[in-house]
Chimera marker file (.cmm) of the C-alpha trace (Angstrom):
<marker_set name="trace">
<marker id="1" x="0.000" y="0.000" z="0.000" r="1" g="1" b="0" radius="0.5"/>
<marker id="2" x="1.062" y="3.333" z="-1.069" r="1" g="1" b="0" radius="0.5"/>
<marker id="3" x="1.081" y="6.114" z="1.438" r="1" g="1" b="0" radius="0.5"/>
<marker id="4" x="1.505" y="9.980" z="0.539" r="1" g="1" b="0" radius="0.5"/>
<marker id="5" x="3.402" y="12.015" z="3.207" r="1" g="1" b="0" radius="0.5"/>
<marker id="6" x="3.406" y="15.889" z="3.041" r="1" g="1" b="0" radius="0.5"/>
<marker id="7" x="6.876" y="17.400" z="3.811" r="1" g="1" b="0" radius="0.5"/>
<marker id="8" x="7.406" y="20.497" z="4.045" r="1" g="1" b="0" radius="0.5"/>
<marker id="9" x="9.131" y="20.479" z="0.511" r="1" g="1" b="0" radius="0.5"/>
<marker id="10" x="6.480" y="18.958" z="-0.577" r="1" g="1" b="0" radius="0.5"/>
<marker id="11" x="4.874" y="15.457" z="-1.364" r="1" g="1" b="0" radius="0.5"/>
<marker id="12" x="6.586" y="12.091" z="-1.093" r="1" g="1" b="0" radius="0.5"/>
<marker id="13" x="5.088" y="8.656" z="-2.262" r="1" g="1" b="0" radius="0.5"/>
<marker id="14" x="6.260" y="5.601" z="-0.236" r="1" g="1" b="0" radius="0.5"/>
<marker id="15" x="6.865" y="3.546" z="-2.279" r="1" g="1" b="0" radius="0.5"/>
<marker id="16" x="6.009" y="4.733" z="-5.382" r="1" g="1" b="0" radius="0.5"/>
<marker id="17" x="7.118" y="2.998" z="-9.175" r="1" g="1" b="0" radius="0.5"/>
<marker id="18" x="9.719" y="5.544" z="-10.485" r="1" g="1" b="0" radius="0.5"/>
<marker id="19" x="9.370" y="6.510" z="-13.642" r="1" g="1" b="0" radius="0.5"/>
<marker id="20" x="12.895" y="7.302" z="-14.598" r="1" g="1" b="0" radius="0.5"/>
<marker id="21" x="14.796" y="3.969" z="-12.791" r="1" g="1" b="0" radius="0.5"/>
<marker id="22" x="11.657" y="1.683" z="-12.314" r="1" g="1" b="0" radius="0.5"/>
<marker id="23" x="12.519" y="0.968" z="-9.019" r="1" g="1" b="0" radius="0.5"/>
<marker id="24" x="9.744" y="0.766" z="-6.421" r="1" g="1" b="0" radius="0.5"/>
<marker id="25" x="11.477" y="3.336" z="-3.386" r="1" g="1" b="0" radius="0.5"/>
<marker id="26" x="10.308" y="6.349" z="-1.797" r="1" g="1" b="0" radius="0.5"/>
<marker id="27" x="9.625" y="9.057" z="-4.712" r="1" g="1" b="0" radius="0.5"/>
<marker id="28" x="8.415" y="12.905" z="-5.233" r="1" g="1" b="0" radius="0.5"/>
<marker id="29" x="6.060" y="13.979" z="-7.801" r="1" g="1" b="0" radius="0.5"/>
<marker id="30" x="7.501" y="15.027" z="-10.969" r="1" g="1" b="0" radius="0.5"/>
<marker id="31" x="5.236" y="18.210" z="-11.519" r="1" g="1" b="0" radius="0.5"/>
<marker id="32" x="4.883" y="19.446" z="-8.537" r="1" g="1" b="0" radius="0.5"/>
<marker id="33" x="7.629" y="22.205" z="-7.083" r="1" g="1" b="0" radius="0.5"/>
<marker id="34" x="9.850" y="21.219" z="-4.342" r="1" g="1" b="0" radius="0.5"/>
<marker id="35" x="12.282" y="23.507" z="-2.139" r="1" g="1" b="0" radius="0.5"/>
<marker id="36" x="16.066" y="22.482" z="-2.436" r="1" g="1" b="0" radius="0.5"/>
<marker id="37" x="18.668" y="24.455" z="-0.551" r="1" g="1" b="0" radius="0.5"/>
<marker id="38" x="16.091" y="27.446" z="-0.995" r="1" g="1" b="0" radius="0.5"/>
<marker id="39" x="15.743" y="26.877" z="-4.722" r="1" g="1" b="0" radius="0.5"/>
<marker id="40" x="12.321" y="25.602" z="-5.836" r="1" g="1" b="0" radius="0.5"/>
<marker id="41" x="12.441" y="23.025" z="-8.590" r="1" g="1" b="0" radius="0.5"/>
<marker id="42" x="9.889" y="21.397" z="-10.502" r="1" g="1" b="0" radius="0.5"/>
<marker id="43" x="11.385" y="18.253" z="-11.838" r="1" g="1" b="0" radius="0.5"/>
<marker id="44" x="9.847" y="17.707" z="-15.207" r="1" g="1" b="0" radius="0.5"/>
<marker id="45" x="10.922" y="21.429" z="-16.170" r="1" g="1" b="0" radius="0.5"/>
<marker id="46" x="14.510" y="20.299" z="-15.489" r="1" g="1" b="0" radius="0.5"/>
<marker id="47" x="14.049" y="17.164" z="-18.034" r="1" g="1" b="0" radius="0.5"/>
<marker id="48" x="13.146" y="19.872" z="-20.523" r="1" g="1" b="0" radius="0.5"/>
<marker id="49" x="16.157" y="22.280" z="-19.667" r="1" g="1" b="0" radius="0.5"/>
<marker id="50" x="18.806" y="19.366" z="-19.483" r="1" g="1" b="0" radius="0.5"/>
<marker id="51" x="17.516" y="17.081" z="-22.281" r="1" g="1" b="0" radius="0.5"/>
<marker id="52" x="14.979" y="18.961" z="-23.873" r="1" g="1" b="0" radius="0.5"/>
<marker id="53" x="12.578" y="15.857" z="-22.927" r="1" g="1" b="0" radius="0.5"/>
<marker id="54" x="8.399" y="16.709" z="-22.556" r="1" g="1" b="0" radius="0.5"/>
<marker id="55" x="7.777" y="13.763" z="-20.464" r="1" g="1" b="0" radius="0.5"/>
<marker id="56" x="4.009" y="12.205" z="-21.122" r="1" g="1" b="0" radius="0.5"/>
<marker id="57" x="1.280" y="11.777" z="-18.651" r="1" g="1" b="0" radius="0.5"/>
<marker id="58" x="2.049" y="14.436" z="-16.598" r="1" g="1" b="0" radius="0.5"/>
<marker id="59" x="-1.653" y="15.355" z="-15.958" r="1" g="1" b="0" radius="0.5"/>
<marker id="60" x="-2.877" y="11.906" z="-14.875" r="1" g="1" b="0" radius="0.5"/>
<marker id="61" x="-2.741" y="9.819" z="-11.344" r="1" g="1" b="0" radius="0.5"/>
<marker id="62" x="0.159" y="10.908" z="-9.189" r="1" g="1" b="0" radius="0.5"/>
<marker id="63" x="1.650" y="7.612" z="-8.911" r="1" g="1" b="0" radius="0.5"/>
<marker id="64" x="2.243" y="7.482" z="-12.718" r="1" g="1" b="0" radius="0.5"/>
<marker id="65" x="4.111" y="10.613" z="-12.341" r="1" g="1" b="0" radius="0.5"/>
<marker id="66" x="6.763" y="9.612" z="-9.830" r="1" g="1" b="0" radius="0.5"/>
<marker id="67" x="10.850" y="10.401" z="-9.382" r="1" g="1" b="0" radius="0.5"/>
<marker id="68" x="12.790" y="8.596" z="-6.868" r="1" g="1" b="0" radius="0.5"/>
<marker id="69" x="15.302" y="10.472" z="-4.835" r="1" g="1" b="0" radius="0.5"/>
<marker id="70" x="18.271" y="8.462" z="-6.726" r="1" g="1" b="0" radius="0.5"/>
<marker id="71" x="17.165" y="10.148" z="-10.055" r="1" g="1" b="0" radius="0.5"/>
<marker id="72" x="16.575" y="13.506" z="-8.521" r="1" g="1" b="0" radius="0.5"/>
<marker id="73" x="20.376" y="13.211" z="-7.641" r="1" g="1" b="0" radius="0.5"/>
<marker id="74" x="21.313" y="12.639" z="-11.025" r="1" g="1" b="0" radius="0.5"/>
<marker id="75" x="19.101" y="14.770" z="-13.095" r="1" g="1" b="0" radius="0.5"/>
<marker id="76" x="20.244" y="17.737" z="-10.273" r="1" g="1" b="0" radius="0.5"/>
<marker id="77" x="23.942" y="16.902" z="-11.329" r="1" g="1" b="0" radius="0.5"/>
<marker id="78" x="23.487" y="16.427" z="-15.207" r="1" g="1" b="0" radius="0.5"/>
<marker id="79" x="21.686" y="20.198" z="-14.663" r="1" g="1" b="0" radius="0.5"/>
<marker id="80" x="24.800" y="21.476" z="-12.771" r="1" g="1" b="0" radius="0.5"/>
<marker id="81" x="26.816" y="19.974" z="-15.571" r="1" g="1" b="0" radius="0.5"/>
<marker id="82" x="24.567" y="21.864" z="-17.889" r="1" g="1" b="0" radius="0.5"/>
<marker id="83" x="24.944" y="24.986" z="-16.197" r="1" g="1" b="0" radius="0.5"/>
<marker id="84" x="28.818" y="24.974" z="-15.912" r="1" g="1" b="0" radius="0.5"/>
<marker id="85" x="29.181" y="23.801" z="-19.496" r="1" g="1" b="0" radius="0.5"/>
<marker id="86" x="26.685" y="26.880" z="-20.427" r="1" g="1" b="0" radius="0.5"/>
<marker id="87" x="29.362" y="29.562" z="-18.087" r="1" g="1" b="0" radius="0.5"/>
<marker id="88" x="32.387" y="28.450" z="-19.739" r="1" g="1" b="0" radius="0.5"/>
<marker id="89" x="30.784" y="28.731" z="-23.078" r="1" g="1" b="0" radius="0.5"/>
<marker id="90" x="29.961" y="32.239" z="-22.286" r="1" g="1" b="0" radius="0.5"/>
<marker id="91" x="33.307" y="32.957" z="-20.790" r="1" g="1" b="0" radius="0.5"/>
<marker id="92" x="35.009" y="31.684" z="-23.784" r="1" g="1" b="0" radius="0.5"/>
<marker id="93" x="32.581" y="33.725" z="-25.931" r="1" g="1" b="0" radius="0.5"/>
<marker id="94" x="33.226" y="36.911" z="-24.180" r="1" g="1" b="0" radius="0.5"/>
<marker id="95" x="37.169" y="36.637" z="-24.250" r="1" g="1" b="0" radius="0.5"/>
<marker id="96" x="37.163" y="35.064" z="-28.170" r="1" g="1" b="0" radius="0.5"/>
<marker id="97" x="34.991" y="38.855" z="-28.446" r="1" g="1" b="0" radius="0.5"/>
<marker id="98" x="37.515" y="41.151" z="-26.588" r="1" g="1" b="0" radius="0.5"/>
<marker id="99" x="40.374" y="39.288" z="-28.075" r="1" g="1" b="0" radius="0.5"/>
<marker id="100" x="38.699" y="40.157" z="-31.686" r="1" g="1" b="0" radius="0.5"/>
<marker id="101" x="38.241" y="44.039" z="-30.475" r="1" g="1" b="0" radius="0.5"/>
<marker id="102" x="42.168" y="43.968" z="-29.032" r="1" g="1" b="0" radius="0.5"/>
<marker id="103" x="43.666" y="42.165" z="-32.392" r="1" g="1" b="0" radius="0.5"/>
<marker id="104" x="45.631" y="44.579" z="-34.281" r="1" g="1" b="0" radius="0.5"/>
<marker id="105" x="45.851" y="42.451" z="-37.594" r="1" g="1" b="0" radius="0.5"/>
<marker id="106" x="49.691" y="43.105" z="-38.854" r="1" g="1" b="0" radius="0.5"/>
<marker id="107" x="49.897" y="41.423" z="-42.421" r="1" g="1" b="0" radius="0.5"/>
<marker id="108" x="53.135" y="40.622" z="-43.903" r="1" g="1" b="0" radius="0.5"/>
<marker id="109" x="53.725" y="39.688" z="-47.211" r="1" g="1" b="0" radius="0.5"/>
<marker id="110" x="55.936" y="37.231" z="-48.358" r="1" g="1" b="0" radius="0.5"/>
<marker id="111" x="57.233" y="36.179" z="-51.809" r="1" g="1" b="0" radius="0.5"/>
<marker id="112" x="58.359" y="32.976" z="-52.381" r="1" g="1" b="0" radius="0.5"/>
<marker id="113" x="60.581" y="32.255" z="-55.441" r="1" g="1" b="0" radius="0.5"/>
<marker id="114" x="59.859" y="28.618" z="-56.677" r="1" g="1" b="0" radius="0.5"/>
<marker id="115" x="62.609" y="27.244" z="-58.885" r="1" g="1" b="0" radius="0.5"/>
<marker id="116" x="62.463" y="24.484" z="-61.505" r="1" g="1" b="0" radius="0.5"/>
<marker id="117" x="64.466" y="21.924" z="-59.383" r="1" g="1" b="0" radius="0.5"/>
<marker id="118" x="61.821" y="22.712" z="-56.077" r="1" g="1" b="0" radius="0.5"/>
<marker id="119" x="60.315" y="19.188" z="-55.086" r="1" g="1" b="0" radius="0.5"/>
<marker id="120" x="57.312" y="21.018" z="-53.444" r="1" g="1" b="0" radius="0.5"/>
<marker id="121" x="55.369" y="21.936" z="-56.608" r="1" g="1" b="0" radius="0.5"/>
<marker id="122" x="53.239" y="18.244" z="-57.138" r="1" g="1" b="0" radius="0.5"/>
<marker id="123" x="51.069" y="18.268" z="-59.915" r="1" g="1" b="0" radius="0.5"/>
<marker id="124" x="48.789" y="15.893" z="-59.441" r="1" g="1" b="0" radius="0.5"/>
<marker id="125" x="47.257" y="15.833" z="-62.783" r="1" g="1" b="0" radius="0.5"/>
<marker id="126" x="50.524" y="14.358" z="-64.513" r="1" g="1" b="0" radius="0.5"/>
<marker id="127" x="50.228" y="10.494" z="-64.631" r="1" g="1" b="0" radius="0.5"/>
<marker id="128" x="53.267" y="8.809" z="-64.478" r="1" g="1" b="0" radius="0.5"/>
<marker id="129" x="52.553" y="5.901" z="-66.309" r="1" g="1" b="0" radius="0.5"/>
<marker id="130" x="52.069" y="7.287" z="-70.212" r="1" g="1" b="0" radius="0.5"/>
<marker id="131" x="48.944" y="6.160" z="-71.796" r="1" g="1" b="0" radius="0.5"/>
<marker id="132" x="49.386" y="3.447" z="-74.349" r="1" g="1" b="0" radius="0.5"/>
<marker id="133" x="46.882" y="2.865" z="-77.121" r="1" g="1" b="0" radius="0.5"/>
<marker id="134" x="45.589" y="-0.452" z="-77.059" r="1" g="1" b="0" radius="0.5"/>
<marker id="135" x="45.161" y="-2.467" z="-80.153" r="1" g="1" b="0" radius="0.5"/>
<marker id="136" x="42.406" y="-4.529" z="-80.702" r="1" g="1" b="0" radius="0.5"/>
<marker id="137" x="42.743" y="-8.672" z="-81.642" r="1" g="1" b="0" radius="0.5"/>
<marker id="138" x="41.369" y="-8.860" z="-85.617" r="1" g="1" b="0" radius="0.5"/>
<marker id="139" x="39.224" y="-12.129" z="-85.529" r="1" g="1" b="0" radius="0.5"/>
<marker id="140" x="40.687" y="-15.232" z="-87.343" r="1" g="1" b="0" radius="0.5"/>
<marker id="141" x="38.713" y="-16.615" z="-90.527" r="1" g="1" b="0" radius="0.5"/>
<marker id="142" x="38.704" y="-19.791" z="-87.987" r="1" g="1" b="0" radius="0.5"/>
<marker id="143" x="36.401" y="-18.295" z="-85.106" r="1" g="1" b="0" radius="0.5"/>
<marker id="144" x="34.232" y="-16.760" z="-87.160" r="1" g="1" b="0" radius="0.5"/>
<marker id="145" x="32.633" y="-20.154" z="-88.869" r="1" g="1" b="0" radius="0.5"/>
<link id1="1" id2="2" r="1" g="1" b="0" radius="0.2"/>
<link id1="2" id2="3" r="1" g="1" b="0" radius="0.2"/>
<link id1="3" id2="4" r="1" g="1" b="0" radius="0.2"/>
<link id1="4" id2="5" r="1" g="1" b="0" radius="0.2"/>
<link id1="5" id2="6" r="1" g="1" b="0" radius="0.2"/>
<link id1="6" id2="7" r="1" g="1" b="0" radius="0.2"/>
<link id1="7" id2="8" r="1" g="1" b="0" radius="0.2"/>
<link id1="8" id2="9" r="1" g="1" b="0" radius="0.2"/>
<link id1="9" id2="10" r="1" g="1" b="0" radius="0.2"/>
<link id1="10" id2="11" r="1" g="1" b="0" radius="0.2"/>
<link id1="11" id2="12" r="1" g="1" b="0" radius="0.2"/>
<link id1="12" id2="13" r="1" g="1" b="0" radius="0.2"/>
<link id1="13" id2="14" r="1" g="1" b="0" radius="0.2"/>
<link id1="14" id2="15" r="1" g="1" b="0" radius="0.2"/>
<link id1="15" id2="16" r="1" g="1" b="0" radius="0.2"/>
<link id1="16" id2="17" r="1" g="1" b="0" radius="0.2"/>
<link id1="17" id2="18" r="1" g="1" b="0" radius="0.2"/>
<link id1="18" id2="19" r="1" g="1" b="0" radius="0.2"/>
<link id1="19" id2="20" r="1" g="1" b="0" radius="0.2"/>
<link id1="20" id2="21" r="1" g="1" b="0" radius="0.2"/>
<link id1="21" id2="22" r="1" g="1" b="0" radius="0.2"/>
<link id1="22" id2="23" r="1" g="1" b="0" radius="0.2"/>
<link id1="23" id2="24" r="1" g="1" b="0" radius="0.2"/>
<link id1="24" id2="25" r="1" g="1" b="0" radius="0.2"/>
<link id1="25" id2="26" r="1" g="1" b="0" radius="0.2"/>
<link id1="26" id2="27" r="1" g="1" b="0" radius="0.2"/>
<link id1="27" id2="28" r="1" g="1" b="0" radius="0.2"/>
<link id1="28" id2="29" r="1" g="1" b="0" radius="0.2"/>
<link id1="29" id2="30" r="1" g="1" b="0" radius="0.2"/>
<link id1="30" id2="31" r="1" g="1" b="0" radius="0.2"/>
<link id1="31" id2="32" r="1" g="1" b="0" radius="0.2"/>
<link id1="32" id2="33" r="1" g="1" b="0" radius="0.2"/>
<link id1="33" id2="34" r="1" g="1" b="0" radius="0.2"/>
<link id1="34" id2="35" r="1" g="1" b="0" radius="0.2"/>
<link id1="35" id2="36" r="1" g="1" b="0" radius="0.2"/>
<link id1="36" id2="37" r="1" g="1" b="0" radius="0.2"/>
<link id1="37" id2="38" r="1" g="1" b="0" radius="0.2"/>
<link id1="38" id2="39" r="1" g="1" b="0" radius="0.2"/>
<link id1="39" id2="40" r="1" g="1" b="0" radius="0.2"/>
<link id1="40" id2="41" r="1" g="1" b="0" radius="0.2"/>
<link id1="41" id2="42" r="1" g="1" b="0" radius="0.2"/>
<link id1="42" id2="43" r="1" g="1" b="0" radius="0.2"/>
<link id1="43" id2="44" r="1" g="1" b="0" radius="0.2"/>
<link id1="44" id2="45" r="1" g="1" b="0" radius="0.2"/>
<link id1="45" id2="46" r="1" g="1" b="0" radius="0.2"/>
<link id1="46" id2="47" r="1" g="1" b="0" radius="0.2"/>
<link id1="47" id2="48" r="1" g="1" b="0" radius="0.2"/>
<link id1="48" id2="49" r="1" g="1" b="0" radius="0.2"/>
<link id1="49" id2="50" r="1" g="1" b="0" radius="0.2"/>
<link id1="50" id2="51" r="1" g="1" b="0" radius="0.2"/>
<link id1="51" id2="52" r="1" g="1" b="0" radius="0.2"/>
<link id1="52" id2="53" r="1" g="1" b="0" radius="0.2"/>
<link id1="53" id2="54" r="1" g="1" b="0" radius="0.2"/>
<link id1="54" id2="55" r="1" g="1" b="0" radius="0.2"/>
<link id1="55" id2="56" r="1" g="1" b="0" radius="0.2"/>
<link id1="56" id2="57" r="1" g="1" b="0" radius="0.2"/>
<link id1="57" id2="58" r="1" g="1" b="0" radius="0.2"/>
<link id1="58" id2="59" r="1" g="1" b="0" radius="0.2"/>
<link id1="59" id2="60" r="1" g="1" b="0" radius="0.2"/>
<link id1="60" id2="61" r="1" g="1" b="0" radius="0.2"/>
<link id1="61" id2="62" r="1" g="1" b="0" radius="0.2"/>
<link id1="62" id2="63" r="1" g="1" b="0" radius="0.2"/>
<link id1="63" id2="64" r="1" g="1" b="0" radius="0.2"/>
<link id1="64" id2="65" r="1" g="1" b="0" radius="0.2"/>
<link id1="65" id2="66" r="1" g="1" b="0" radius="0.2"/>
<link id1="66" id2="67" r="1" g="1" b="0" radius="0.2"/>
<link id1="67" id2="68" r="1" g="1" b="0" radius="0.2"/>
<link id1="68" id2="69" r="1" g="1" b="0" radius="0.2"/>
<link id1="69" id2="70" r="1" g="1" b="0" radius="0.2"/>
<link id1="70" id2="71" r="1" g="1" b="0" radius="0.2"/>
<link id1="71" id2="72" r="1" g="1" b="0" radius="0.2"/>
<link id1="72" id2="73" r="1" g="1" b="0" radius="0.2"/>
<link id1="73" id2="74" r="1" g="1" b="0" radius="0.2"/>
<link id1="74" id2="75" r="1" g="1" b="0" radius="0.2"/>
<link id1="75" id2="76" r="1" g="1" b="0" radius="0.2"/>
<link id1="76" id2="77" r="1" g="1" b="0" radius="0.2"/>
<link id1="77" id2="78" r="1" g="1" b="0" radius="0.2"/>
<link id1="78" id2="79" r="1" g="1" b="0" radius="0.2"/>
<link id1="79" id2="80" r="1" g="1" b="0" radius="0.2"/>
<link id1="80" id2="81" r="1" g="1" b="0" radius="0.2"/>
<link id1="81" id2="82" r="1" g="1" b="0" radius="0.2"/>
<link id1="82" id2="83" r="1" g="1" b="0" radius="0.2"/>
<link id1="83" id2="84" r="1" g="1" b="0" radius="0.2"/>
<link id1="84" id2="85" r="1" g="1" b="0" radius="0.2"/>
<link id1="85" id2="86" r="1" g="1" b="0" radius="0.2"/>
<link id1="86" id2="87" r="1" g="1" b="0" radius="0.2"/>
<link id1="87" id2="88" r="1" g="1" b="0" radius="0.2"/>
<link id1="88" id2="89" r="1" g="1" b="0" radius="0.2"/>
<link id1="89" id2="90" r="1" g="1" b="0" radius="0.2"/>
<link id1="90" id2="91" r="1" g="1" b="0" radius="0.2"/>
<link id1="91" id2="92" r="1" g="1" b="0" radius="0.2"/>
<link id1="92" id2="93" r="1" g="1" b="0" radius="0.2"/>
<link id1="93" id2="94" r="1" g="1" b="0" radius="0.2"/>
<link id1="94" id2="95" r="1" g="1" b="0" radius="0.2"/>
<link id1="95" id2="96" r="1" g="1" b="0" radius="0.2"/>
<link id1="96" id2="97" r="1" g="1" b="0" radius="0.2"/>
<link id1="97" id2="98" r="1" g="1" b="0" radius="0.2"/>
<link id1="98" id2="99" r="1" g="1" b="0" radius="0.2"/>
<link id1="99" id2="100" r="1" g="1" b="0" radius="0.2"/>
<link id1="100" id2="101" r="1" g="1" b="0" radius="0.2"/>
<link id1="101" id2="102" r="1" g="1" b="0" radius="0.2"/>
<link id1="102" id2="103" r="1" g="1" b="0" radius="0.2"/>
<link id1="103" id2="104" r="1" g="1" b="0" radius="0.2"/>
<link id1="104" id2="105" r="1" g="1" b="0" radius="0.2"/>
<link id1="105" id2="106" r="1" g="1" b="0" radius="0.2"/>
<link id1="106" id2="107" r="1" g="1" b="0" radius="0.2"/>
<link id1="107" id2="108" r="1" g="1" b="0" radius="0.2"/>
<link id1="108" id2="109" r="1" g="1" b="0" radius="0.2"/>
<link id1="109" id2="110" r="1" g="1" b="0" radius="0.2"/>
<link id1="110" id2="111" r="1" g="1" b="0" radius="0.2"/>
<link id1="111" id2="112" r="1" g="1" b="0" radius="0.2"/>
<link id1="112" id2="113" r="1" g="1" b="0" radius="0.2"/>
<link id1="113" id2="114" r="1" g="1" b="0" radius="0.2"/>
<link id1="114" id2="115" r="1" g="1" b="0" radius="0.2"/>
<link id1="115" id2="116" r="1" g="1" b="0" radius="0.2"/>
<link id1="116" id2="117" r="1" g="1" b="0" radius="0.2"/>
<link id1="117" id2="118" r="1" g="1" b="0" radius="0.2"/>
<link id1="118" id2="119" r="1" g="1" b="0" radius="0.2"/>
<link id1="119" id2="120" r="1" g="1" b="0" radius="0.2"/>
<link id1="120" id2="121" r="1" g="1" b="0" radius="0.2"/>
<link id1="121" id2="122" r="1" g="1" b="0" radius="0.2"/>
<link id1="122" id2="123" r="1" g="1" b="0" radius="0.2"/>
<link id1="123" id2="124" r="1" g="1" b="0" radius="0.2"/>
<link id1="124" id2="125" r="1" g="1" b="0" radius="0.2"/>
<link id1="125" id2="126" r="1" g="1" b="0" radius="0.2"/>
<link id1="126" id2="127" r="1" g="1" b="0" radius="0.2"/>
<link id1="127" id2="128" r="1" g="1" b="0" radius="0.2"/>
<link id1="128" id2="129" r="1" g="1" b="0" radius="0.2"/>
<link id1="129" id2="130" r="1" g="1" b="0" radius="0.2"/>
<link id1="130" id2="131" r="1" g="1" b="0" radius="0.2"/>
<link id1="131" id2="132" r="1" g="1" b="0" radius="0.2"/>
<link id1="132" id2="133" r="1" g="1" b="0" radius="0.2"/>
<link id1="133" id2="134" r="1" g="1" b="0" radius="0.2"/>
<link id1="134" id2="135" r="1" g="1" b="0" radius="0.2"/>
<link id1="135" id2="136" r="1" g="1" b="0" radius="0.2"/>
<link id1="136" id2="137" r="1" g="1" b="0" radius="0.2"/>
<link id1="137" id2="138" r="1" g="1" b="0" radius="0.2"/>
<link id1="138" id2="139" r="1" g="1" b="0" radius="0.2"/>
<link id1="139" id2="140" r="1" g="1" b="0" radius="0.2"/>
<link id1="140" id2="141" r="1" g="1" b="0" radius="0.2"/>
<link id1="141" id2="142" r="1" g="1" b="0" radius="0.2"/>
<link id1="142" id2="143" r="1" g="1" b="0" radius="0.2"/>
<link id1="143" id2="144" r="1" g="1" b="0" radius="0.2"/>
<link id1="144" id2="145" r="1" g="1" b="0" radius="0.2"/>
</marker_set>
């Protein structure tokens, strides 16, 4: 039997089928906000952040919409992996933009002499095997009867 405890970050489901593992344990609803470390989190908005996933059946019985704390765990750390990946993409943005801005473009120009004997001029058109015509077999007065 299924029992629903309120918290007071919210409601828990013990035990409850989990919809991410599929492990019967102790589970929170998926839609429903929860307070961690003074953030509030709804669950299913964090599948669509992270993974860009719309899970189904969000709208029907609450113990078909279930997360067990083991998968909380996870999907919080694959959303701080998200967010760090997200920083340093925006740090590396902002210095590739200043770097652009700072960049004094100094061209030099260079004229390279290229001499008959030079081994690094490849033409790779040129076949080195010359083509030779090939001549076709006349057919004996024998094979043809």
């Amino acid at each position: 039997m299924t029992s629903l405890s309120e918290t007071k970050k919210g409601p828990i489901y013990d035990p409850g089928f989990c919809r991410c593992c599929g492990e019967m344990k102790k589970c929170r609803l998926l839609n429903v906000e929860y307070d961690h470390k003074g953030q509030k989190e709804i669950y299913s908005d964090l599948f669509v952040d992270c993974f860009g996933l719309l899970l189904s059946q969000l709208d029907g019985d609450p113990k078909e919409r279930l997360i067990c704390a083991m998968c909380v765990s996870r999907l919080r750390e694959a959303n701080s992996f998200r967010i760090q990946v997200l920083k340093c993409e925006e740090r590396l943005l902002t210095l590739r933009l200043n770097d652009c801005h700072d960049l004094k473009l100094d061209i030099k120009e260079e004229v390279n002499e290229i001499t008959p004997d030079d081994d690094a001029v490849v033409d790779d058109s040129y076949d080195i095997e010359p083509e030779v015509p090939v001549k076709k077999k006349k057919k004996s007065q024998k094979e043809k009867t």
